[in-house]
Backbone as a chain_set.jsonl record, in Angstrom:
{"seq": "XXXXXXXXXXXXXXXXXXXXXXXXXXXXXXXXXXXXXXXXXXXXXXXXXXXXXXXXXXXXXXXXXXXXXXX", "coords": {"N": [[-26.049, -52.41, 11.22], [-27.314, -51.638, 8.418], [-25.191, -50.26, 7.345], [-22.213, -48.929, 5.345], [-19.807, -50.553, 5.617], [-20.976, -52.938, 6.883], [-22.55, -54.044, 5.111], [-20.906, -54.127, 3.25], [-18.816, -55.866, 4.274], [-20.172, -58.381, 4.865], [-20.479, -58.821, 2.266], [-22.831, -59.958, 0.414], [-24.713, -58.255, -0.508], [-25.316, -55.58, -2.967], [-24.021, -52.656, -2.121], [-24.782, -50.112, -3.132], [-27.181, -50.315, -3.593], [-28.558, -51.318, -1.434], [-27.613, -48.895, 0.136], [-29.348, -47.133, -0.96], [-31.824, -48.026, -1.525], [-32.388, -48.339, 1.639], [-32.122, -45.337, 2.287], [-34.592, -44.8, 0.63], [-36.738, -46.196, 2.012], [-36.277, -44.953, 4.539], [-37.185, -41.837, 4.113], [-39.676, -41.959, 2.493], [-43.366, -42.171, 3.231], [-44.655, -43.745, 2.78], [-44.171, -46.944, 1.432], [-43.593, -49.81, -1.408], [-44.74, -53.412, -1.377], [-42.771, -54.457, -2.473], [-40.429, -52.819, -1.843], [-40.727, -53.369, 1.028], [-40.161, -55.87, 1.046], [-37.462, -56.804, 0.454], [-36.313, -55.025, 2.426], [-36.822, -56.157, 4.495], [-35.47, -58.693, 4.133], [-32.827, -58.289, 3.65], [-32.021, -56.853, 6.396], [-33.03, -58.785, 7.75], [-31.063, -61.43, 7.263], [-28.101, -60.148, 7.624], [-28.814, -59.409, 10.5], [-28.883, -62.291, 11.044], [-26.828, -63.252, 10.087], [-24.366, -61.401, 12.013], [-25.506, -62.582, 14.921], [-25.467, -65.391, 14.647], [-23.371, -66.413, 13.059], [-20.254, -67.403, 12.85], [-18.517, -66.353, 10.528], [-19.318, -63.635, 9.853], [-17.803, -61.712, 9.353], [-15.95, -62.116, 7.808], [-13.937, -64.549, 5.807], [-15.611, -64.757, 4.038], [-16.944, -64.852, 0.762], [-17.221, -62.075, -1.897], [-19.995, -62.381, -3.087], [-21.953, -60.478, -4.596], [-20.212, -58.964, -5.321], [-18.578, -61.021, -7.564], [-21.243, -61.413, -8.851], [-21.587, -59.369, -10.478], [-22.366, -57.181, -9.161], [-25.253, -57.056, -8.918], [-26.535, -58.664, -7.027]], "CA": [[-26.513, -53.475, 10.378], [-26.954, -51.306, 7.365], [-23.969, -49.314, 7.219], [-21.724, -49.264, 4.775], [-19.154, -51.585, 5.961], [-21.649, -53.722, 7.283], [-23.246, -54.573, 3.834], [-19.95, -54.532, 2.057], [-17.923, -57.039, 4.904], [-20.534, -60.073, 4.097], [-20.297, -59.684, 0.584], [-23.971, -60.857, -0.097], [-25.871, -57.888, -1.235], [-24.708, -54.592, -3.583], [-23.999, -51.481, -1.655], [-25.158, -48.755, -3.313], [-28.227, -50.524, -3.932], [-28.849, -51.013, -0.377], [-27.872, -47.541, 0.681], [-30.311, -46.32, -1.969], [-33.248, -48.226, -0.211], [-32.293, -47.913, 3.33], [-32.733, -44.242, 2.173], [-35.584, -44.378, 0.551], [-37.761, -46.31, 3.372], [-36.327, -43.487, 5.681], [-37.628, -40.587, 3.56], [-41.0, -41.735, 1.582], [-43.794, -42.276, 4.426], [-45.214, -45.178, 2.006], [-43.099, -47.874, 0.479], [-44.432, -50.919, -1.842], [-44.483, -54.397, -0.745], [-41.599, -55.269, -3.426], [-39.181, -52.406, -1.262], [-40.487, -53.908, 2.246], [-39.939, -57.332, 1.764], [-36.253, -56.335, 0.058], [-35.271, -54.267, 3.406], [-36.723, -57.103, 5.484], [-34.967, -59.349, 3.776], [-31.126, -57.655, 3.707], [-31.671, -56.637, 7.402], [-33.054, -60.029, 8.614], [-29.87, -61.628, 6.712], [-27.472, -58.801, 8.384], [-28.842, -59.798, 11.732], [-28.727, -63.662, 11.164], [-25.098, -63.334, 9.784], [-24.204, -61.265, 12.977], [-25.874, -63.491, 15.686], [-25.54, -66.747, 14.258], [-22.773, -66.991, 11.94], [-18.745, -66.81, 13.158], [-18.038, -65.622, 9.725], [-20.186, -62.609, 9.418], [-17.467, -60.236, 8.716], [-14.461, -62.809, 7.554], [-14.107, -65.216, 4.705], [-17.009, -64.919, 3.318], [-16.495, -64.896, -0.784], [-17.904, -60.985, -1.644], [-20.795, -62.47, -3.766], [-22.126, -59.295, -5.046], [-18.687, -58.916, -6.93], [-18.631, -61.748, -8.43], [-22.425, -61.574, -9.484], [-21.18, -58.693, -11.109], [-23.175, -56.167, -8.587], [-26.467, -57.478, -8.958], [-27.325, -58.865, -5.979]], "C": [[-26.558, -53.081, 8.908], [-25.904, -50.209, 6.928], [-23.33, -49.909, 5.888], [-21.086, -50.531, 4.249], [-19.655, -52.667, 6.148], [-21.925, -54.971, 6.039], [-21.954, -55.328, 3.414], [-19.061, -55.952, 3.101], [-18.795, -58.449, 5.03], [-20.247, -60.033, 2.886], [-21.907, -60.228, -0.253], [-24.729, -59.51, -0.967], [-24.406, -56.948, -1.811], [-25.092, -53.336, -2.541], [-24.516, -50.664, -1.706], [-26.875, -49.25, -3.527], [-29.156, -50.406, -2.399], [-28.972, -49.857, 0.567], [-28.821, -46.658, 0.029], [-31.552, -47.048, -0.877], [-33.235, -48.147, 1.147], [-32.741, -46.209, 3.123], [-33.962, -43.662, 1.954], [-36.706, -45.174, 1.411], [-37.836, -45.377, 4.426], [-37.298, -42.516, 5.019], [-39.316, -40.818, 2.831], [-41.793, -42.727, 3.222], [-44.365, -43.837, 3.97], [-44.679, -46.075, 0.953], [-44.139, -49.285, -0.042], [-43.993, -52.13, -1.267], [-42.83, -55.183, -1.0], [-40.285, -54.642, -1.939], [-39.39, -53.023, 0.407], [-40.221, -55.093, 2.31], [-38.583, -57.185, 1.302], [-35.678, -56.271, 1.111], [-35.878, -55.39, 4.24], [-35.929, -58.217, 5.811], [-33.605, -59.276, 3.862], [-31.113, -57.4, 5.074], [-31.631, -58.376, 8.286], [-31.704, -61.2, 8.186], [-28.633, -60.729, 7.509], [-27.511, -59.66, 9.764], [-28.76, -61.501, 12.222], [-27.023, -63.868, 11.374], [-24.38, -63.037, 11.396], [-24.299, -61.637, 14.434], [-25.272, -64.637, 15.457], [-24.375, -67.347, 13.351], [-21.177, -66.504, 12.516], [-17.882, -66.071, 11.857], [-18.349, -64.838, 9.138], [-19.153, -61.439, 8.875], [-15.664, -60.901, 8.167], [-14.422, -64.084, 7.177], [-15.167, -65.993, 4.451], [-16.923, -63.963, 2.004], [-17.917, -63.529, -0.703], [-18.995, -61.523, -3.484], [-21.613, -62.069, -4.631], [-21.082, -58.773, -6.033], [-18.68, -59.705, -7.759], [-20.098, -61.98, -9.111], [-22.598, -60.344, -10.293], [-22.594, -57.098, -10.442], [-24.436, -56.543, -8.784], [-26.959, -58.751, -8.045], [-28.163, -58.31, -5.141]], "O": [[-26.035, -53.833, 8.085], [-26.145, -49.376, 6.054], [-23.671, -50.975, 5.376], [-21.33, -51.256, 3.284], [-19.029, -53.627, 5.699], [-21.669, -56.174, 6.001], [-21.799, -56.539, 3.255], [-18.749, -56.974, 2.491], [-18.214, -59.509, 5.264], [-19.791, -61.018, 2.306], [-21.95, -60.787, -1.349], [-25.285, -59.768, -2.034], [-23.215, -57.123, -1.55], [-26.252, -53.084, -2.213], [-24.929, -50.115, -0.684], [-27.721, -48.358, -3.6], [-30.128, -49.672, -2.22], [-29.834, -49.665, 1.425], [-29.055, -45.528, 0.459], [-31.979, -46.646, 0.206], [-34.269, -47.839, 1.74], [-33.69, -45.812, 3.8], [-34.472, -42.678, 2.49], [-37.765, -44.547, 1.427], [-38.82, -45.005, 5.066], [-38.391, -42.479, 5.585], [-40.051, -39.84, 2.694], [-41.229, -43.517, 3.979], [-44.454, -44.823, 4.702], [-44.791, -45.871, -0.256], [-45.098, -49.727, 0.591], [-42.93, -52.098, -0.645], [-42.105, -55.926, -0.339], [-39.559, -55.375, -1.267], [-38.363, -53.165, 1.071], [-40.011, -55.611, 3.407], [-38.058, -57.757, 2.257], [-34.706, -56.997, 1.318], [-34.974, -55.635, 5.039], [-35.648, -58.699, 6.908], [-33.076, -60.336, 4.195], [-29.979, -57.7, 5.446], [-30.794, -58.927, 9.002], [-31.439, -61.909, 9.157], [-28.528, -61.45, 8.501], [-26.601, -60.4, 10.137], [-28.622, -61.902, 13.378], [-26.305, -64.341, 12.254], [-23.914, -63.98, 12.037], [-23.454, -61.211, 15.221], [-24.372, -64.895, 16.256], [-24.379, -68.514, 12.96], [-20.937, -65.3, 12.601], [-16.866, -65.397, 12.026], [-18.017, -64.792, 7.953], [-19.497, -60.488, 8.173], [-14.589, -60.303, 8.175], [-14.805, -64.917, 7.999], [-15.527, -67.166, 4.542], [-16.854, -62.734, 2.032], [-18.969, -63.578, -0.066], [-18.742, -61.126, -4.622], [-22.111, -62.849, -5.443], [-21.171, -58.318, -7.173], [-18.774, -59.28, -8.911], [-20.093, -62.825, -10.006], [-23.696, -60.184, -10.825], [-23.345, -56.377, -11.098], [-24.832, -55.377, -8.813], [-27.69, -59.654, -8.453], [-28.686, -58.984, -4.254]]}, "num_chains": 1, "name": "protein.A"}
């Protein structure tokens, strides 16, 4: 769900941004509300897309590019 590929084949969020917090919820024992509702938010998205959506990993406009990485 948060893998690389994962992130980058919807297109909705920024990559490195996501692999930066997926990291740091692993590693710090206490995260603020801002970074848990973030990773709740990109996974529960992730897992909607994947369940629920036939175009979770195929044409779906990479949104994050065109928002110029700041998603």
């Amino acid at each position: 769900m948060l893998s690389e590929q994962a992130i980058t084949s919807t297109g909705l969020f920024n990559t490195r941004a996501v692999a930066k917090l997926h990291h740091k919820c692993r590693t710090q024992p206490v995260s603020g509300f801002r970074d848990n509702a973030a990773f709740v938010g990109i996974l529960s998205t992730q897992l909607w897309l994947k369940n629920f959506s036939s175009r979770a990993t195929a044409d779906v406009p990479n949104l994050a590019a065109a928002a110029g990485g700041r998603a």
